[in-house]
C-alpha positions as CSV (number, residue, x, y, z in Angstrom):
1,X,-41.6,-103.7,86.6
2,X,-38.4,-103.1,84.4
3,X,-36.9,-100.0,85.7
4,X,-34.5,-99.5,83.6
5,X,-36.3,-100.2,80.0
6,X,-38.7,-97.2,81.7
7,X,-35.9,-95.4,82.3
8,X,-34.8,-95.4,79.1
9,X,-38.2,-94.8,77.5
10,X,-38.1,-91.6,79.6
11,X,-34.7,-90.3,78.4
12,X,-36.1,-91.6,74.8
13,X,-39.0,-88.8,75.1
14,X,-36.8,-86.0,77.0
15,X,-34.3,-86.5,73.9
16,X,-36.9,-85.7,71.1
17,X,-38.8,-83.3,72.6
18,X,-35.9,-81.3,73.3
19,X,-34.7,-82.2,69.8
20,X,-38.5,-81.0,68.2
21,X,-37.8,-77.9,70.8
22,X,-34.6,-77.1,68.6
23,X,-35.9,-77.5,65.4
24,X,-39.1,-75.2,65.9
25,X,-36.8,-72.8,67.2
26,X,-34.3,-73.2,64.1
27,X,-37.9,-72.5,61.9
28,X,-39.1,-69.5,64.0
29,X,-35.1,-67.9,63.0
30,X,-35.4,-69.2,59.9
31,X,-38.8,-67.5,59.3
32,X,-37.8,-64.2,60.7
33,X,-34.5,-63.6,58.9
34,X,-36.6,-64.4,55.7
35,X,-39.0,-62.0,56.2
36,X,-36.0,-59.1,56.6
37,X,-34.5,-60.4,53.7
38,X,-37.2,-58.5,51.4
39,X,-38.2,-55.2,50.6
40,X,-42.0,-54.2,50.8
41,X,-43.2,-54.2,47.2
42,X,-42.7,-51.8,44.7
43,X,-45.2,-51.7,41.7
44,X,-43.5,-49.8,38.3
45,X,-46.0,-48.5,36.0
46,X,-45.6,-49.5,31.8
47,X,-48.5,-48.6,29.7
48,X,-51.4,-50.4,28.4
49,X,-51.8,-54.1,28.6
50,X,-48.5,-55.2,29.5
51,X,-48.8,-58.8,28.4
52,X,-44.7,-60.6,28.9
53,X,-41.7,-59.2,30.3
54,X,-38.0,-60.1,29.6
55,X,-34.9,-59.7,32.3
56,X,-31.2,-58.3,30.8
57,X,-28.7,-55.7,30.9
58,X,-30.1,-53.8,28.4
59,X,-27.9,-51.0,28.4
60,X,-24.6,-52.5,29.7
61,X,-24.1,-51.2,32.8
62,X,-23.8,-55.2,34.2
63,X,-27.4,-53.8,36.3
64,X,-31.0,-56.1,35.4
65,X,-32.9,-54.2,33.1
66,X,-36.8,-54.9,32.4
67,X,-38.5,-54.9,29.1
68,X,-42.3,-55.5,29.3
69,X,-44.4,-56.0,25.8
70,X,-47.3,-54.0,26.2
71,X,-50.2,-55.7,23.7
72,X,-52.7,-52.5,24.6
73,X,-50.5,-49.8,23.0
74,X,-48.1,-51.8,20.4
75,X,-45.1,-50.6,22.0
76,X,-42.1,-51.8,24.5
77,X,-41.7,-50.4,28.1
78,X,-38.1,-50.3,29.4
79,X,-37.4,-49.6,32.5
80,X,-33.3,-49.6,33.6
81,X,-32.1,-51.1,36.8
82,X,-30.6,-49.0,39.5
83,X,-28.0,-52.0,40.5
84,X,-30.1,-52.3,44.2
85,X,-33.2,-53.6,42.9
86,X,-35.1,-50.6,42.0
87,X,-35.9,-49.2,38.7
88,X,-35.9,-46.3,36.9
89,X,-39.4,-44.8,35.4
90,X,-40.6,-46.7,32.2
91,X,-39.5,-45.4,28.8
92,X,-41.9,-46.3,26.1
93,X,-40.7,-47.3,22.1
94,X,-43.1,-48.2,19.4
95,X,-43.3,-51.4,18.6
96,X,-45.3,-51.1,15.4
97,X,-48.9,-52.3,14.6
98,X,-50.4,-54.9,16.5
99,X,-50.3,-58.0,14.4
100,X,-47.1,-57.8,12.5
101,X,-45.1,-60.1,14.4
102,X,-46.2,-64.0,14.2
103,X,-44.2,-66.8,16.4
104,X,-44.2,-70.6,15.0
105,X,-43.0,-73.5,16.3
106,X,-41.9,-75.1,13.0
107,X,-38.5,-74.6,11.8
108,X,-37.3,-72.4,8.7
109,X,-36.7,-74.3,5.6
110,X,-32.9,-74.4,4.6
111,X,-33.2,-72.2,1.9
112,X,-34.3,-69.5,4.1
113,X,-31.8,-69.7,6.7
Protein backbone atom coordinates (compact mmCIF):
# COMPACT_ATOMS: atom_id res chain seq x y z
CA UNK A 1 0.00 0.00 0.00
CA UNK A 2 1.28 3.55 -1.05
CA UNK A 3 1.30 5.53 2.09
CA UNK A 4 2.02 8.56 0.98
CA UNK A 5 -0.47 8.87 -2.25
CA UNK A 6 -3.11 8.01 0.91
CA UNK A 7 -1.69 10.52 2.70
CA UNK A 8 -2.17 12.89 0.34
CA UNK A 9 -5.58 11.86 -0.66
CA UNK A 10 -6.42 12.55 3.05
CA UNK A 11 -5.00 16.06 3.18
CA UNK A 12 -6.85 16.44 -0.39
CA UNK A 13 -10.32 15.80 1.49
CA UNK A 14 -9.39 17.73 4.95
CA UNK A 15 -8.45 20.84 2.46
CA UNK A 16 -11.96 21.01 0.74
CA UNK A 17 -14.07 20.30 3.29
CA UNK A 18 -12.58 22.88 5.28
CA UNK A 19 -12.63 24.99 2.19
CA UNK A 20 -16.76 24.12 1.56
CA UNK A 21 -16.84 24.82 5.62
CA UNK A 22 -15.67 28.46 4.72
CA UNK A 23 -17.74 29.08 1.97
CA UNK A 24 -21.16 28.05 3.66
CA UNK A 25 -20.12 30.12 6.45
CA UNK A 26 -19.28 33.18 4.00
CA UNK A 27 -23.24 32.42 2.53
CA UNK A 28 -24.92 32.10 6.03
CA UNK A 29 -23.13 36.11 6.60
CA UNK A 30 -23.86 36.84 3.43
CA UNK A 31 -27.52 35.85 3.89
CA UNK A 32 -27.95 37.52 7.22
CA UNK A 33 -26.49 41.01 6.46
CA UNK A 34 -28.90 40.88 3.43
CA UNK A 35 -31.80 40.39 5.29
CA UNK A 36 -30.91 43.65 7.65
CA UNK A 37 -30.27 45.49 4.77
CA UNK A 38 -34.20 46.04 4.11
CA UNK A 39 -36.93 47.48 5.64
CA UNK A 40 -40.30 45.44 6.16
CA UNK A 41 -42.64 46.58 3.41
CA UNK A 42 -44.51 49.59 3.24
CA UNK A 43 -47.67 49.59 0.90
CA UNK A 44 -48.76 53.52 -0.28
CA UNK A 45 -52.17 53.86 -1.34
CA UNK A 46 -53.01 55.81 -5.05
CA UNK A 47 -56.54 55.54 -6.22
CA UNK A 48 -58.34 53.33 -8.49
CA UNK A 49 -56.61 51.01 -10.81
CA UNK A 50 -53.17 52.05 -10.75
CA UNK A 51 -51.99 50.55 -13.97
CA UNK A 52 -47.70 52.00 -14.48
CA UNK A 53 -45.66 53.89 -12.36
CA UNK A 54 -42.66 56.27 -13.20
CA UNK A 55 -39.49 57.02 -10.75
CA UNK A 56 -37.98 61.02 -10.70
CA UNK A 57 -37.45 63.96 -8.79
CA UNK A 58 -40.50 65.44 -9.43
CA UNK A 59 -40.29 68.41 -7.43
CA UNK A 60 -36.47 69.05 -7.23
CA UNK A 61 -35.57 68.43 -4.05
CA UNK A 62 -32.68 65.72 -5.65
CA UNK A 63 -35.22 62.96 -3.37
CA UNK A 64 -37.16 59.84 -5.81
CA UNK A 65 -40.52 60.85 -6.39
CA UNK A 66 -43.38 58.30 -7.56
CA UNK A 67 -45.96 58.98 -10.21
CA UNK A 68 -48.45 56.05 -10.71
CA UNK A 69 -51.15 56.33 -13.72
CA UNK A 70 -54.21 55.32 -12.27
CA UNK A 71 -56.56 53.81 -15.52
CA UNK A 72 -59.71 53.45 -12.89
CA UNK A 73 -60.10 57.15 -12.14
CA UNK A 74 -58.30 59.06 -15.22
CA UNK A 75 -56.06 60.77 -12.98
CA UNK A 76 -52.17 60.77 -11.79
CA UNK A 77 -51.13 59.87 -8.18
CA UNK A 78 -47.93 61.57 -6.83
CA UNK A 79 -46.49 60.71 -4.08
CA UNK A 80 -42.97 62.79 -2.95
CA UNK A 81 -40.07 61.08 -1.56
CA UNK A 82 -38.92 61.73 2.03
CA UNK A 83 -35.01 61.30 0.93
CA UNK A 84 -34.95 57.81 3.30
CA UNK A 85 -37.06 55.75 1.31
CA UNK A 86 -40.52 56.61 2.49
CA UNK A 87 -43.09 58.59 0.89
CA UNK A 88 -45.36 61.11 1.52
CA UNK A 89 -49.36 60.46 1.19
CA UNK A 90 -50.59 60.39 -2.58
CA UNK A 91 -51.81 63.58 -4.13
CA UNK A 92 -54.17 63.00 -6.88
CA UNK A 93 -54.37 65.38 -10.55
CA UNK A 94 -56.80 64.82 -13.24
CA UNK A 95 -55.61 63.34 -15.97
CA UNK A 96 -58.57 63.93 -18.33
CA UNK A 97 -60.98 61.35 -19.91
CA UNK A 98 -60.00 57.94 -20.32
CA UNK A 99 -59.11 57.46 -23.93
CA UNK A 100 -57.56 60.75 -25.05
CA UNK A 101 -54.11 59.75 -24.99
CA UNK A 102 -52.94 57.07 -27.85
CA UNK A 103 -49.21 55.69 -27.89
CA UNK A 104 -47.77 54.39 -31.47
CA UNK A 105 -44.75 52.90 -32.37
CA UNK A 106 -44.52 54.56 -35.82
CA UNK A 107 -42.69 57.70 -36.16
CA UNK A 108 -44.06 61.34 -36.97
CA UNK A 109 -43.86 62.34 -40.42
CA UNK A 110 -41.37 65.28 -41.04
CA UNK A 111 -43.79 67.73 -41.53
CA UNK A 112 -45.12 67.25 -38.22
CA UNK A 113 -42.14 67.38 -36.28
Amino acid sequence: MNYRLTFNRIILIVCITIAEIFFMFAIALHTAAADSLFNPAVNYAAVSGPSSVAIGDLNGDDNPDLAVANAGSDNVSVLLGNGDGTFQSAVNYGAGRRGMVRHHNRPFPAHQI
